[in-house]
ZAFIDREN-792590 format. One record per residue: residue number from 1; residue in three letters; chain; x, y, z of N, C-alpha, C in turn. Coordinates in Angstrom, 2 decimals, always signed. Example, Ala and Ser with C-alpha at 12.3 -4.5 7.8 and 13.67 -1.06 7.14 Angstrom:
REM residues 2
   n res chain   neast  nnorth     nup  caeast canorth    caup   ceast  cnorth     cup
   1 Ala     A  +13.19   -5.69   +7.80  +12.30   -4.50   +7.80  +13.20   -3.30   +7.80
   2 Ser     A  +12.85   -2.25   +7.08  +13.67   -1.06   +7.14  +12.90   +0.03   +7.87
***
This chain:
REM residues 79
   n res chain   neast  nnorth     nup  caeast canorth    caup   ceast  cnorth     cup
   1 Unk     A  +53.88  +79.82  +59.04  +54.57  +79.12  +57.96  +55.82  +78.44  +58.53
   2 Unk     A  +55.58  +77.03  +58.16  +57.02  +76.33  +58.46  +58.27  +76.36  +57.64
   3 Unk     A  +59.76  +76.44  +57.58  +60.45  +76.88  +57.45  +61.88  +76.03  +57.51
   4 Unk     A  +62.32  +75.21  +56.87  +63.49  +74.48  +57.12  +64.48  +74.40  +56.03
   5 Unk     A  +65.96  +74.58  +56.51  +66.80  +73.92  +55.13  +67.38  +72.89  +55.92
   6 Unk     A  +67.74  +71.94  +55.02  +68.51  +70.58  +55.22  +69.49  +70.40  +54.06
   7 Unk     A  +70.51  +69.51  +54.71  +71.79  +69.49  +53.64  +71.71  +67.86  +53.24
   8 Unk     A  +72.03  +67.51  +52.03  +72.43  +66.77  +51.44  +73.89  +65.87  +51.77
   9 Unk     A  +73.41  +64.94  +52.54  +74.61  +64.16  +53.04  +75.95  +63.64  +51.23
  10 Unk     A  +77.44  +63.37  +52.06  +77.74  +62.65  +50.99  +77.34  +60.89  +50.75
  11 Unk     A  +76.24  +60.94  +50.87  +75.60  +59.40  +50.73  +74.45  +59.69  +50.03
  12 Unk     A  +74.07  +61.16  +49.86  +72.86  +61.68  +49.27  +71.35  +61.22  +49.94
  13 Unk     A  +71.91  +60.92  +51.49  +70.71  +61.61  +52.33  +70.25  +62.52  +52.81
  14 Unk     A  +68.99  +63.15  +53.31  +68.45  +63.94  +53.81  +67.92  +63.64  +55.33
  15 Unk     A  +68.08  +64.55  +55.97  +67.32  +64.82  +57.21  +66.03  +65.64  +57.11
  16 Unk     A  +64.81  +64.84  +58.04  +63.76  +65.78  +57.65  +63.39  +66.50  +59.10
  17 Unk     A  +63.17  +68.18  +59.05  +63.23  +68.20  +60.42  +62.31  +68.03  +60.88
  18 Unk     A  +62.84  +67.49  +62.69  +61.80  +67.32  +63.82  +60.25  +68.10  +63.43
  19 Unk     A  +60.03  +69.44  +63.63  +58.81  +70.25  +63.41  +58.11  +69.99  +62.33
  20 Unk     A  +58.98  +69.35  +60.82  +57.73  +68.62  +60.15  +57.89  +67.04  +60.36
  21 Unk     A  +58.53  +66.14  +60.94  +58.26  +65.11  +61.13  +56.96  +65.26  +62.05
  22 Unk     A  +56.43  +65.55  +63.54  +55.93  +65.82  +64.42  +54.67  +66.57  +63.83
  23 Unk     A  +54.32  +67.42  +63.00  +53.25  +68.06  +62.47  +52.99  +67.12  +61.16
  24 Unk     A  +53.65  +66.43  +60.44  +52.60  +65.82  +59.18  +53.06  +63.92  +59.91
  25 Unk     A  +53.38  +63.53  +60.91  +53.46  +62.33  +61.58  +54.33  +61.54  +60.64
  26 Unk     A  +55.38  +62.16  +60.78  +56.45  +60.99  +59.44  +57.24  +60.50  +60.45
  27 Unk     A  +57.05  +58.71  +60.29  +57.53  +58.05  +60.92  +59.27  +57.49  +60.06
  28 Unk     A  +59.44  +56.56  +60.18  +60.44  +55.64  +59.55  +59.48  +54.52  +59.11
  29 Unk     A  +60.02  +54.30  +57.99  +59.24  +53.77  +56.56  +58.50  +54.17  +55.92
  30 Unk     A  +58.20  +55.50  +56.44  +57.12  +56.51  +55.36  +57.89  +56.73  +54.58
  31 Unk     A  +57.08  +56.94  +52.97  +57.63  +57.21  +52.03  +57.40  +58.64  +51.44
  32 Unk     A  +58.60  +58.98  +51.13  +58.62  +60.53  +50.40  +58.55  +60.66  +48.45
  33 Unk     A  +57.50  +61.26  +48.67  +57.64  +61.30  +46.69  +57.89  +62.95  +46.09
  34 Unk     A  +58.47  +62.57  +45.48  +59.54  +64.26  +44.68  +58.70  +64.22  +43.29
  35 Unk     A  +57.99  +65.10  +43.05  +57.37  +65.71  +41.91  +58.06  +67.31  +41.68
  36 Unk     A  +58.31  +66.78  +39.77  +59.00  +67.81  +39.74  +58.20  +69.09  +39.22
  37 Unk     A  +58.34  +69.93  +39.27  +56.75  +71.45  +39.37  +57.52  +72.75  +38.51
  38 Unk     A  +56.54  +73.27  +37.83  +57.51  +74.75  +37.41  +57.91  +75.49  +38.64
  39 Unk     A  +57.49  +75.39  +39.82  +58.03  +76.14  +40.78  +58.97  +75.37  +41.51
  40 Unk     A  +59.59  +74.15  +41.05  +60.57  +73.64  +42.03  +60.60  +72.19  +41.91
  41 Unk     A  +60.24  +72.06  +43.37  +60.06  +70.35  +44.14  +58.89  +70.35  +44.95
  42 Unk     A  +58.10  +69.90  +44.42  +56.50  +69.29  +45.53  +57.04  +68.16  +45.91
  43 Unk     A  +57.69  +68.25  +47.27  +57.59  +66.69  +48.53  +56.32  +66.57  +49.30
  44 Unk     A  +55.95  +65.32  +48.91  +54.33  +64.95  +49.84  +54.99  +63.61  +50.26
  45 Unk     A  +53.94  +63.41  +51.48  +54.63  +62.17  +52.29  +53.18  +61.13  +52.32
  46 Unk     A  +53.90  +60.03  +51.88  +52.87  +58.83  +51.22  +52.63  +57.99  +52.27
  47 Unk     A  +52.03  +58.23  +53.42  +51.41  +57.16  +54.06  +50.80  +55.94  +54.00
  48 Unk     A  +51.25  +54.65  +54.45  +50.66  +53.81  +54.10  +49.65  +53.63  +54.86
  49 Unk     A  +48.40  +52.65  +54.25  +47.41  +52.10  +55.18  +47.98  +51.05  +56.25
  50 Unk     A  +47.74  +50.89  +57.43  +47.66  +49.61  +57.90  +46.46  +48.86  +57.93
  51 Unk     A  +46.76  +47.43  +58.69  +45.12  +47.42  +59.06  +44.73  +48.08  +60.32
  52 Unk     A  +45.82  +48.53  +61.08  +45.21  +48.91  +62.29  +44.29  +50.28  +62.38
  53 Unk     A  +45.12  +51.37  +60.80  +43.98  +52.25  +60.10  +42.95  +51.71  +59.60
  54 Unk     A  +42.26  +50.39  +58.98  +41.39  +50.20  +58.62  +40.31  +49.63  +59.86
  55 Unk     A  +41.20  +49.09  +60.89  +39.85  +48.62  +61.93  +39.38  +50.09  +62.48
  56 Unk     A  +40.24  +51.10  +63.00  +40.41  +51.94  +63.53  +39.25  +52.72  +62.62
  57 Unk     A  +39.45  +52.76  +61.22  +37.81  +53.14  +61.04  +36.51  +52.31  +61.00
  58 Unk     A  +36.50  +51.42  +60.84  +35.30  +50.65  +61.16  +34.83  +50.65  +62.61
  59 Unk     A  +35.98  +50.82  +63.88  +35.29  +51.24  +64.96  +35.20  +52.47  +65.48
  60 Unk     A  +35.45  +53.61  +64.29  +34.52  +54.49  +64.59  +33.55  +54.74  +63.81
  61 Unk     A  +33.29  +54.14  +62.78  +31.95  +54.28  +62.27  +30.78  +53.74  +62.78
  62 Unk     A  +30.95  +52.30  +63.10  +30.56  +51.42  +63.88  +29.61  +51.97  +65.52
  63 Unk     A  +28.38  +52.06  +66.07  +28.52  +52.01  +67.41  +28.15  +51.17  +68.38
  64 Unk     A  +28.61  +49.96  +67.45  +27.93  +48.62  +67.85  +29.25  +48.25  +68.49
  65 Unk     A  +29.34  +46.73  +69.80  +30.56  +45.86  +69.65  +30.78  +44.98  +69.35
  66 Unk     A  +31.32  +43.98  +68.95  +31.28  +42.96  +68.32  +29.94  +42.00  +68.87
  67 Unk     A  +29.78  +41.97  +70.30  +28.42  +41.14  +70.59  +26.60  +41.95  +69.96
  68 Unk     A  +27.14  +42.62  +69.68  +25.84  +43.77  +69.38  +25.61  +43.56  +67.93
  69 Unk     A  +27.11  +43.48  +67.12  +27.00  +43.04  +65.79  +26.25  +41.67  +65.32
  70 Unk     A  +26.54  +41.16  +66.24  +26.60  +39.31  +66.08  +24.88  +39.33  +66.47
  71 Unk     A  +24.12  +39.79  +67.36  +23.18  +39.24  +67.31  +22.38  +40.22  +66.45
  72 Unk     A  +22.63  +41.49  +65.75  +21.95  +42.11  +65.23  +22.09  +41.21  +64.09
  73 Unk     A  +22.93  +40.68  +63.12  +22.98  +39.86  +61.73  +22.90  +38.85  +62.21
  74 Unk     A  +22.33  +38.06  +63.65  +21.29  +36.53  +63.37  +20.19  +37.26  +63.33
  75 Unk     A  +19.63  +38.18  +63.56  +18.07  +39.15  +63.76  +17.92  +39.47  +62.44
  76 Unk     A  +18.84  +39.66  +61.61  +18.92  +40.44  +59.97  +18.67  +41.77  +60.14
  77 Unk     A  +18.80  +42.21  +61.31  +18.82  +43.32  +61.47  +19.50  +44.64  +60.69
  78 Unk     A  +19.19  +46.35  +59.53  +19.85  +46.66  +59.35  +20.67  +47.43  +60.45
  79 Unk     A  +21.94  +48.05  +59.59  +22.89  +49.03  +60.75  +22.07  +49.95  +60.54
***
C-alpha cells in the first residue's frame, strides 16, 4: 500500500509524490479530478488520448505494415 501526505501550498497547490507520479505515469498536463465520496476524496488521474496512443494501438493490433496493408485492400483482401 502506497502512502503519502502532501501540504497545501499558500497558492493552494499541491505536490504529487514522486512514487505515485512514477507508478500511475502522471506527467505535467495530466489532469486530476476530486470526487467528493462518503469516505472522503476519490482523486483519479484523467489521462488524455493522444494520437500517438491511438496509432500505437492500431500497430499493435495490426500485423501487417503499411506496404502489406496497401496491397492487401487493392486485392480486397479481408484482415
Amino acid at each position: 500500500m502506497m502512502y503519502a501526505i502532501t501540504k497545501v501550498s499558500s497558492s493552494n497547490q499541491i505536490v504529487v509524490p514522486a512514487e505515485f507520479r512514477k507508478v500511475y505515469d502522471i506527467t505535467a498536463g495530466d489532469e486530476l479530478s476530486w470526487t467528493k465520496t462518503e469516505e472522503g476524496i476519490l482523486l483519479k488521474v484523467e489521462k488524455k488520448v493522444t494520437e500517438e496512443d491511438i496509432i500505437g494501438l492500431i500497430k499493435k493490433e495490426l500485423p501487417y505494415n503499411s506496404v502489406e496493408i496497401k496491397k492487401r485492400g487493392s486485392k480486397g483482401l479481408k484482415w
